[in-house]
Z-matrix of the N, CA and C atoms (Angstrom, degrees):
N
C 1 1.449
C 2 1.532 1 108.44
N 3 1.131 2 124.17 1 155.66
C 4 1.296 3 131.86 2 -155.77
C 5 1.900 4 91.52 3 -90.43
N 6 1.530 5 98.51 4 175.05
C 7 1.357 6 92.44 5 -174.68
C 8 1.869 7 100.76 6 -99.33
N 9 1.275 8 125.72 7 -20.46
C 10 1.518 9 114.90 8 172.71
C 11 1.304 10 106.12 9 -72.81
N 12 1.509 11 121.00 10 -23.26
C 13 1.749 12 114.63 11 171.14
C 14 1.264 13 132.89 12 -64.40
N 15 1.855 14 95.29 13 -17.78
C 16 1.365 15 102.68 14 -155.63
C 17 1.424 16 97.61 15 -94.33
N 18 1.595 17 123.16 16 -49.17
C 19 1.556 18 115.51 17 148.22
C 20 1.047 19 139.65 18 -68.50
N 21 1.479 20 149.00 19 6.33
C 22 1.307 21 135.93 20 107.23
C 23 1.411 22 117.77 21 -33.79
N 24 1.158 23 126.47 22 -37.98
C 25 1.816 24 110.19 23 172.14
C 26 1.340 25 112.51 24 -84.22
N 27 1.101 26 128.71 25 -38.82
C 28 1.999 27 125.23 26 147.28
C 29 1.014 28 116.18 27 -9.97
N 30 1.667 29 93.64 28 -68.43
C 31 1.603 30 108.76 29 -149.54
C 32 1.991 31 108.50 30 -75.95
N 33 1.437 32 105.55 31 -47.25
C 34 1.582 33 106.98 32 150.65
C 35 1.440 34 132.75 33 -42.30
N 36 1.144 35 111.36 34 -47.59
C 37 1.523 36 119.19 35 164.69
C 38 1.440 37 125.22 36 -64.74
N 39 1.216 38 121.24 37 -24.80
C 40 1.200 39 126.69 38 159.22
C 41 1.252 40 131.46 39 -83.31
N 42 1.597 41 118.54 40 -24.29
C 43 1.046 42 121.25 41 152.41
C 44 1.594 43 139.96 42 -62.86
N 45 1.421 44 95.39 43 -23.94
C 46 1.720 45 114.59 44 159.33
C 47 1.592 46 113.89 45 -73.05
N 48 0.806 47 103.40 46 -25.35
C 49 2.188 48 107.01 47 -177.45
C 50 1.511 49 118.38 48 -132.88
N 51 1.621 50 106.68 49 14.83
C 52 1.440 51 88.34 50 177.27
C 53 1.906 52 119.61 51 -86.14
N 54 1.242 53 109.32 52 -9.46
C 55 1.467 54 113.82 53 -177.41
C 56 1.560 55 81.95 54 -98.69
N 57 0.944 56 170.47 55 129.03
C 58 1.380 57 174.68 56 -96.42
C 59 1.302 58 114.68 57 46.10
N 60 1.302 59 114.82 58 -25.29
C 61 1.368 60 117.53 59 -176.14
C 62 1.268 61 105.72 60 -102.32
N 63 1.255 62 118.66 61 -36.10
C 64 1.639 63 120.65 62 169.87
C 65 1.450 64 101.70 63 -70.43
N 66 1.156 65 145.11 64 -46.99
C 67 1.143 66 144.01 65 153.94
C 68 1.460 67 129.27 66 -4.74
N 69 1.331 68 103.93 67 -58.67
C 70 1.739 69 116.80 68 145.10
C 71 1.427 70 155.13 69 -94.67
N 72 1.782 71 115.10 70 -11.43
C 73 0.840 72 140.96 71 153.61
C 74 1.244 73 126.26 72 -135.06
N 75 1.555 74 139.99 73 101.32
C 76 1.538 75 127.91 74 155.54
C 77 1.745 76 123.74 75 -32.05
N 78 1.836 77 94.49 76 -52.66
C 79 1.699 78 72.68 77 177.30
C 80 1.130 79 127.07 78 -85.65
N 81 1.840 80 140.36 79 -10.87
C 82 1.269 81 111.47 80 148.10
C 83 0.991 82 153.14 81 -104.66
N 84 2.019 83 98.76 82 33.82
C 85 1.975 84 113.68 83 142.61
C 86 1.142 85 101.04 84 -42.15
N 87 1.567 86 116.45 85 -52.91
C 88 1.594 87 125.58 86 -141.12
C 89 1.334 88 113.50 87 -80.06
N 90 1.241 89 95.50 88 -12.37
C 91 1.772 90 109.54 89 -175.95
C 92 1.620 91 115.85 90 -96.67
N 93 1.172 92 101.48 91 -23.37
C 94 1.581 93 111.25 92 -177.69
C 95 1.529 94 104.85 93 -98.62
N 96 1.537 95 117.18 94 -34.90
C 97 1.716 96 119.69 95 159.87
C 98 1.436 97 93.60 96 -38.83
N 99 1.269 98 107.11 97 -91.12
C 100 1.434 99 112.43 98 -178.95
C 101 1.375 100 144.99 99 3.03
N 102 1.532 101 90.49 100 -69.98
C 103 1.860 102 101.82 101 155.41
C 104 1.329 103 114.38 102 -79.48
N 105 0.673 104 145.99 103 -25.14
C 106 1.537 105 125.74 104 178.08
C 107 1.737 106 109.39 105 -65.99
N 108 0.956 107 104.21 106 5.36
C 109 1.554 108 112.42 107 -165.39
C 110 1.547 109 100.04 108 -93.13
N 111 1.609 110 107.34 109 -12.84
C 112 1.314 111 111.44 110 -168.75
C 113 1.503 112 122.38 111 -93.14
N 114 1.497 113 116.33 112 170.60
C 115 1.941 114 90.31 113 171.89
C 116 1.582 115 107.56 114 -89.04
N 117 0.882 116 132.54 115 -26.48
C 118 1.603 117 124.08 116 -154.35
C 119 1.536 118 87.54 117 -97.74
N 120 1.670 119 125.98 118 97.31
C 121 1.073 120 119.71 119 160.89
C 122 1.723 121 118.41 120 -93.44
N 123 1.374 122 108.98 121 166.82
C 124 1.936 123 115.11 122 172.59
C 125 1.744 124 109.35 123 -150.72
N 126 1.134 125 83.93 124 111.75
C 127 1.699 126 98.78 125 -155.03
C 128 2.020 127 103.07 126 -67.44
N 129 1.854 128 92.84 127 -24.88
C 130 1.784 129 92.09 128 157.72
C 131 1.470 130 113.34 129 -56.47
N 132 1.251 131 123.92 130 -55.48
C 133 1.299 132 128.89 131 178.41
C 134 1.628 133 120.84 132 -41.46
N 135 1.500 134 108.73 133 -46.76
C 136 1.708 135 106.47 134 169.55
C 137 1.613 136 117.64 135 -66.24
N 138 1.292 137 114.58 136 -32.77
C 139 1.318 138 133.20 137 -154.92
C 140 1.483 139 99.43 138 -85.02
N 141 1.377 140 137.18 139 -39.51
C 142 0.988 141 165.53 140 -144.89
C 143 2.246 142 96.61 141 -102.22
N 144 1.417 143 107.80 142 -48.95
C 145 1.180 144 131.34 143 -170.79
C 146 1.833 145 89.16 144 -81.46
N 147 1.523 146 121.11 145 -57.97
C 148 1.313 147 121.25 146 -174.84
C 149 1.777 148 106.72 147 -53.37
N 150 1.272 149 98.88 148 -38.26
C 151 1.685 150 93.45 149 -162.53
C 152 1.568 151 99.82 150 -88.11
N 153 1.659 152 135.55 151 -23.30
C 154 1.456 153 98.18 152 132.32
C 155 1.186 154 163.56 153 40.85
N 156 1.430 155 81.80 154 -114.59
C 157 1.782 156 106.98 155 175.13
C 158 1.153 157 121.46 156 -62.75
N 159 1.575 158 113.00 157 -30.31
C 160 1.725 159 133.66 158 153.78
C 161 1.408 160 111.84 159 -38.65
N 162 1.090 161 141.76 160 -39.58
C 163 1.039 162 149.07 161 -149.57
C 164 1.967 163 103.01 162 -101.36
N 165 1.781 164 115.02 163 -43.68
C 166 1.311 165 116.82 164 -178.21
C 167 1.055 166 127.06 165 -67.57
N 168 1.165 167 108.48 166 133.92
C 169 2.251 168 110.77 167 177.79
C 170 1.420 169 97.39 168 -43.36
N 171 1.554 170 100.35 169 169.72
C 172 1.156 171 115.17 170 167.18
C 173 1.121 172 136.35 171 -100.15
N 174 1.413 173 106.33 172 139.50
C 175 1.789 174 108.01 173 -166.28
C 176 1.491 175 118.19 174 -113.13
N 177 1.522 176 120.19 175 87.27
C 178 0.757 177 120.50 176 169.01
C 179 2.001 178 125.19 177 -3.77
N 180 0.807 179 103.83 178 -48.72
C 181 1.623 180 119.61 179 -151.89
C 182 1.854 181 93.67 180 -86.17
N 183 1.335 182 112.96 181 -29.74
C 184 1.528 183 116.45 182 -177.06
C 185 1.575 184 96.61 183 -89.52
N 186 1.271 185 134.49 184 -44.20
C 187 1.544 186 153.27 185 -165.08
C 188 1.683 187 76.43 186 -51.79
N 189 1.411 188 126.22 187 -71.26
C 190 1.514 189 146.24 188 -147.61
C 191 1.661 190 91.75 189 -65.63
N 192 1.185 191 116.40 190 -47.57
C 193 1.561 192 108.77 191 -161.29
C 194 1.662 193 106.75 192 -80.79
N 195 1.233 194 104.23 193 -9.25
C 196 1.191 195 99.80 194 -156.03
C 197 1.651 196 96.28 195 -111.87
N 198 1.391 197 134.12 196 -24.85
C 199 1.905 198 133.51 197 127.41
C 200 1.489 199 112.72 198 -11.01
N 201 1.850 200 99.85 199 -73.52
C 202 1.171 201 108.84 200 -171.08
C 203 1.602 202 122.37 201 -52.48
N 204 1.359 203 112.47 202 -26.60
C 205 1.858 204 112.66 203 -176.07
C 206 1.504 205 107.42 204 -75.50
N 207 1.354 206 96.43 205 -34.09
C 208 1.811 207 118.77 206 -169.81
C 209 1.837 208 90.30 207 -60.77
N 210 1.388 209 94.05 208 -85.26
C 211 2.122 210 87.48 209 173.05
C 212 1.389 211 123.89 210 -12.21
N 213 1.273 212 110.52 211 -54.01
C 214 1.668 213 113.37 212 171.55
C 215 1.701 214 108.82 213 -16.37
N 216 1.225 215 96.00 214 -62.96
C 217 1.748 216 109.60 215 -163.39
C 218 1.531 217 107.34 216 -79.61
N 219 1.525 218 107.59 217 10.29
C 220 1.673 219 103.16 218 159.70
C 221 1.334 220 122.06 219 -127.31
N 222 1.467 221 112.29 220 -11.12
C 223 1.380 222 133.89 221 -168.77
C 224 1.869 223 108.66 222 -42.22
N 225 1.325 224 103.65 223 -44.65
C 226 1.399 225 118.02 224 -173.37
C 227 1.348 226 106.60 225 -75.62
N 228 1.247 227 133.24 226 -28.19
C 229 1.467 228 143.03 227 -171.68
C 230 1.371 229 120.21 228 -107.11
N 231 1.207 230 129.21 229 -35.01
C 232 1.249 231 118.57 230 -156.37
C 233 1.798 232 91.82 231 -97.29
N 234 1.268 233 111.88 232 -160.39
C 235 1.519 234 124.21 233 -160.94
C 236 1.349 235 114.47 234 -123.66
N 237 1.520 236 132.02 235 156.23
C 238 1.603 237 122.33 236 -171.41
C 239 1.269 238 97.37 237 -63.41
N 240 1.216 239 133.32 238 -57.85
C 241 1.625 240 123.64 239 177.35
C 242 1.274 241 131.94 240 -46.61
N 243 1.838 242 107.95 241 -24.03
C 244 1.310 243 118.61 242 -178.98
C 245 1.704 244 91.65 243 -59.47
N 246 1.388 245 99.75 244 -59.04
C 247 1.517 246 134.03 245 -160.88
C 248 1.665 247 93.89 246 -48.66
N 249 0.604 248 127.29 247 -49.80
C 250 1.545 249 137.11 248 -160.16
C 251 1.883 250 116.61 249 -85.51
N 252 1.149 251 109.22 250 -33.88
C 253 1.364 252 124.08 251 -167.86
C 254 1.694 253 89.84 252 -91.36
N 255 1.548 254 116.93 253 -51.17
C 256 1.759 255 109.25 254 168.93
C 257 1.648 256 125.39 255 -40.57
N 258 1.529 257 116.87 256 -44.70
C 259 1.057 258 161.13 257 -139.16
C 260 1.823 259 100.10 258 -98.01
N 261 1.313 260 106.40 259 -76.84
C 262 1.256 261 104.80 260 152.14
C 263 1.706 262 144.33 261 -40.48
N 264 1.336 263 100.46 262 -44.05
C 265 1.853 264 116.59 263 161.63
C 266 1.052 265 96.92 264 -81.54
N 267 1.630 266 153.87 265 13.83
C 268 1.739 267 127.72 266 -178.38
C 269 1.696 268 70.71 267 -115.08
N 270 1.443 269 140.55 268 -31.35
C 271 1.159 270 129.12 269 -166.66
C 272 1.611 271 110.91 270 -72.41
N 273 1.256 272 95.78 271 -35.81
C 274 1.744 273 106.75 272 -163.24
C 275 1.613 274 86.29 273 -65.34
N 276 1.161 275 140.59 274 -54.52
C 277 1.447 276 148.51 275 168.78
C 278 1.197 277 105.64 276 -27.66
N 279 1.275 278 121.54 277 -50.22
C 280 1.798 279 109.32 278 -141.59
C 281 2.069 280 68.62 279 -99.32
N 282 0.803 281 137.17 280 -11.13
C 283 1.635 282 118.19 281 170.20
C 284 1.473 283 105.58 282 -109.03
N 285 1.203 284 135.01 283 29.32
C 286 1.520 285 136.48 284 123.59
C 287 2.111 286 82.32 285 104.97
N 288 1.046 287 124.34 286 -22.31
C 289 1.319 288 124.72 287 174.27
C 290 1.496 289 116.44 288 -32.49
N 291 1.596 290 112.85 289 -45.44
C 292 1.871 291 111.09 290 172.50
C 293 1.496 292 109.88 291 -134.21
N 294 1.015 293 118.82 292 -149.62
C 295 1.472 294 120.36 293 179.17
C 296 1.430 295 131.33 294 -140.18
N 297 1.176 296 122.88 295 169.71
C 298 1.599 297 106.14 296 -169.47
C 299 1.942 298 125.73 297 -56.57
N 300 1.654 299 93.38 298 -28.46
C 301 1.396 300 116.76 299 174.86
C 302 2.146 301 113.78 300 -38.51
N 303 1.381 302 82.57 301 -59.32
C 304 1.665 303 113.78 302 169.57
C 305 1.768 304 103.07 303 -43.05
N 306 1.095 305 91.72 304 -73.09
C 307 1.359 306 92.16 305 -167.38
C 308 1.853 307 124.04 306 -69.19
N 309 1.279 308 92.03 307 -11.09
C 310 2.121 309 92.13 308 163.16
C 311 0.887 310 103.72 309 -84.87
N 312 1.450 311 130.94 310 -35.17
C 313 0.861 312 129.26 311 -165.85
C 314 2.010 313 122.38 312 -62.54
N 315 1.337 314 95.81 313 -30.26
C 316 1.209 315 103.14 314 175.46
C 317 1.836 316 115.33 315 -99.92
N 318 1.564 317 107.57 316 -3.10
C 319 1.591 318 111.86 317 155.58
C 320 1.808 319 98.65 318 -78.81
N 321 0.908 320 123.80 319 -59.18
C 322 1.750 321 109.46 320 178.18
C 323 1.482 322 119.02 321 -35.63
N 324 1.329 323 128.07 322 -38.79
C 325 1.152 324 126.57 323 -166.44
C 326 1.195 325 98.81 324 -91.11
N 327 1.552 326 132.64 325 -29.88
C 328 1.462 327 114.39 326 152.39
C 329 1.420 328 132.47 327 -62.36
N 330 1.412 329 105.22 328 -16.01
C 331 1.455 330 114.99 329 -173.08
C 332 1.860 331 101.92 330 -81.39
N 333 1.325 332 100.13 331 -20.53
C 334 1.608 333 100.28 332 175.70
C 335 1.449 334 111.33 333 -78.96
N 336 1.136 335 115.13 334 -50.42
C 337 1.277 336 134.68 335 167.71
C 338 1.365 337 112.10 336 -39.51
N 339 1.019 338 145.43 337 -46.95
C 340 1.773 339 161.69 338 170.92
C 341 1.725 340 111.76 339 -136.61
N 342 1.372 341 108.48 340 86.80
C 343 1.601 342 103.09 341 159.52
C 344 1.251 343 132.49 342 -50.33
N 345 1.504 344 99.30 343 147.85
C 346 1.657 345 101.90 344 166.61
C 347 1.214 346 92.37 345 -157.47
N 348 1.526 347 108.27 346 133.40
C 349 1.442 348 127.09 347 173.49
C 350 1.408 349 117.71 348 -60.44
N 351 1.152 350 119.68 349 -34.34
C 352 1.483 351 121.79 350 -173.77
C 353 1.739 352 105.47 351 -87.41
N 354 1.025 353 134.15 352 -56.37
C 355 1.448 354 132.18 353 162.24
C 356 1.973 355 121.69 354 -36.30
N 357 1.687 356 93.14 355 -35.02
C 358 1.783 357 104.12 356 -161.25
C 359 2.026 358 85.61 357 -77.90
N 360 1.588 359 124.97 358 -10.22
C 361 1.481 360 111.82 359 -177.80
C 362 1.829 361 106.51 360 -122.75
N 363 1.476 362 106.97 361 25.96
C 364 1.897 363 115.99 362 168.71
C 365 1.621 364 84.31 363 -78.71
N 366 1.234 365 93.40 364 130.79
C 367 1.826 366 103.73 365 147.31
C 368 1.233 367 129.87 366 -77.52
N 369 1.572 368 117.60 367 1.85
C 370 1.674 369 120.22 368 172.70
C 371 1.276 370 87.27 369 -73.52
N 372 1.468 371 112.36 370 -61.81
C 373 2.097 372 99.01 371 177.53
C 374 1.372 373 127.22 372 -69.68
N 375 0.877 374 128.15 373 -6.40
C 376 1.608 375 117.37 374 -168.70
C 377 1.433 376 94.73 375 -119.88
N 378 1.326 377 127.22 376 1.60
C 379 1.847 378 110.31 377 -163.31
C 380 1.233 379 109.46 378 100.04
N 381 1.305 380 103.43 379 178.55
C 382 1.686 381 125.85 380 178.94
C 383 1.534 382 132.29 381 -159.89
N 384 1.303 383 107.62 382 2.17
C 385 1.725 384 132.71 383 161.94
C 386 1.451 385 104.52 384 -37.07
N 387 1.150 386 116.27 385 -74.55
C 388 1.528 387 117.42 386 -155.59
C 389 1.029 388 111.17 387 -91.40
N 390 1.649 389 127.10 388 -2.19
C 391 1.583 390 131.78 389 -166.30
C 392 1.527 391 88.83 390 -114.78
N 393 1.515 392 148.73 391 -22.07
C 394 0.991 393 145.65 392 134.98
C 395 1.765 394 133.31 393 -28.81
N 396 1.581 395 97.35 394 -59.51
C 397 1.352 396 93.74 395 169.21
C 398 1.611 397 127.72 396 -76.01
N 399 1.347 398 112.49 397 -34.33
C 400 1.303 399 111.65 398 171.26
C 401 1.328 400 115.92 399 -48.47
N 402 1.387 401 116.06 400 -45.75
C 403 1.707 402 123.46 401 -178.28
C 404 1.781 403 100.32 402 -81.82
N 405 0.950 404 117.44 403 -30.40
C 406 1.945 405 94.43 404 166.34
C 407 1.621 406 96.80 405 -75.13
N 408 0.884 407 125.31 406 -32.50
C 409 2.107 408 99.28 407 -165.52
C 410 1.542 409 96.45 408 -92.19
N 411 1.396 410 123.09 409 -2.34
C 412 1.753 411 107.13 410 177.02
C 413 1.904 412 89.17 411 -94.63
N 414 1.211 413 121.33 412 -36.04
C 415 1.081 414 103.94 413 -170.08
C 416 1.695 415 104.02 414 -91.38
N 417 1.209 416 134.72 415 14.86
C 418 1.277 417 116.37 416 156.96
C 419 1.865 418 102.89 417 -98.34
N 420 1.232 419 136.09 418 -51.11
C 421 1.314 420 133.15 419 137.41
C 422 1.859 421 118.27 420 10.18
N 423 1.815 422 106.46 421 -65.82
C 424 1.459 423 104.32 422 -171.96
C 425 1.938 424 98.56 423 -86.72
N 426 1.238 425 128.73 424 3.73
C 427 1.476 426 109.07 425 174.31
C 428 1.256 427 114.13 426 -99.11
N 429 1.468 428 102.86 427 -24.89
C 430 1.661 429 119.30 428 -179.19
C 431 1.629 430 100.63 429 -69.42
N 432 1.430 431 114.65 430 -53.64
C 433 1.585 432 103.28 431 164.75
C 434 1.304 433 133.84 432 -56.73
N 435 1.486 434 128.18 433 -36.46
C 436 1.251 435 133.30 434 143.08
C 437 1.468 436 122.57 435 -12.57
N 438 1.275 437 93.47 436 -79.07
C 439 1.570 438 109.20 437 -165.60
C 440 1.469 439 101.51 438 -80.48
N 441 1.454 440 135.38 439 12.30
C 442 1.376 441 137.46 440 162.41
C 443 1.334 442 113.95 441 -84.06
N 444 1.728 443 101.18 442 -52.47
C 445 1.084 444 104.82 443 176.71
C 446 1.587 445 126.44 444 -71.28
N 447 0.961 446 142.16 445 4.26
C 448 1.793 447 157.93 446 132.01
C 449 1.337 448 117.95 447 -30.27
């Protein structure tokens, strides 16, 4: 695969899981920001790094930071009540009162309320079922070819 193909599929793939990934860890958003910054990318390597983070408890405190970046992209649009009623459920969260479920749930209904193409394809909002399995059978697929080709 070519090397602009290979980060265009990085760079897409990261755009599907990078607020999901901050979601559970700041430092390895910060670590996968990082590399992508580089030239020699390996999209096993992100994928491998994404599924991860799949694996870590949840941290309140990353769940929170990672709301807060998402808001960005409504801040200008939505309403003090919008603002406030989000704000209020990210609080009830961070004091164990509801759960993270709750709280996408009420970024979706802003996301209906004001689209954005890039938010409407995060898997913190839309899920992660089917974007999971596709990336375990391509990445068991690219090691099995690997190690064929040897």
């Amino acid at each position: 695969m070519r090397h602009k193909d290979i980060r265009r599929e990085c760079e897409e793939l990261w755009a599907k899981n990078k607020y999901f990934v901050l979601s559970k860890s700041h430092k390895t958003y910060l670590e996968i920001r990082g590399y992508l910054k580089g030239t020699e990318l390996d999209i096993l390597w992100l994928n491998e790094k994404i599924q991860e983070t799949r694996d870590m408890k949840e941290s309140k405190k990353d769940f929170s930071n990672a709301v807060l970046h998402i808001w960005g992209y409504f801040k200008k649009n939505a309403s003090t009540i919008e603002k406030q009623v989000l704000f209020d459920i990210l609080n009830e969260y961070m004091e164990g009162k509801n759960n993270q479920k709750v709280v996408i749930e009420c970024i979706n209904i802003l996301l209906k309320k004001y689209p954005n193409e890039y938010l409407e394809k995060s898997i913190l909002l839309t899920g992660e079922q089917y974007e999971i399995m596709a990336w375990k059978t391509y990445s068991l697929i690219a090691k099995k070819s690997a190690s064929w080709a040897t």
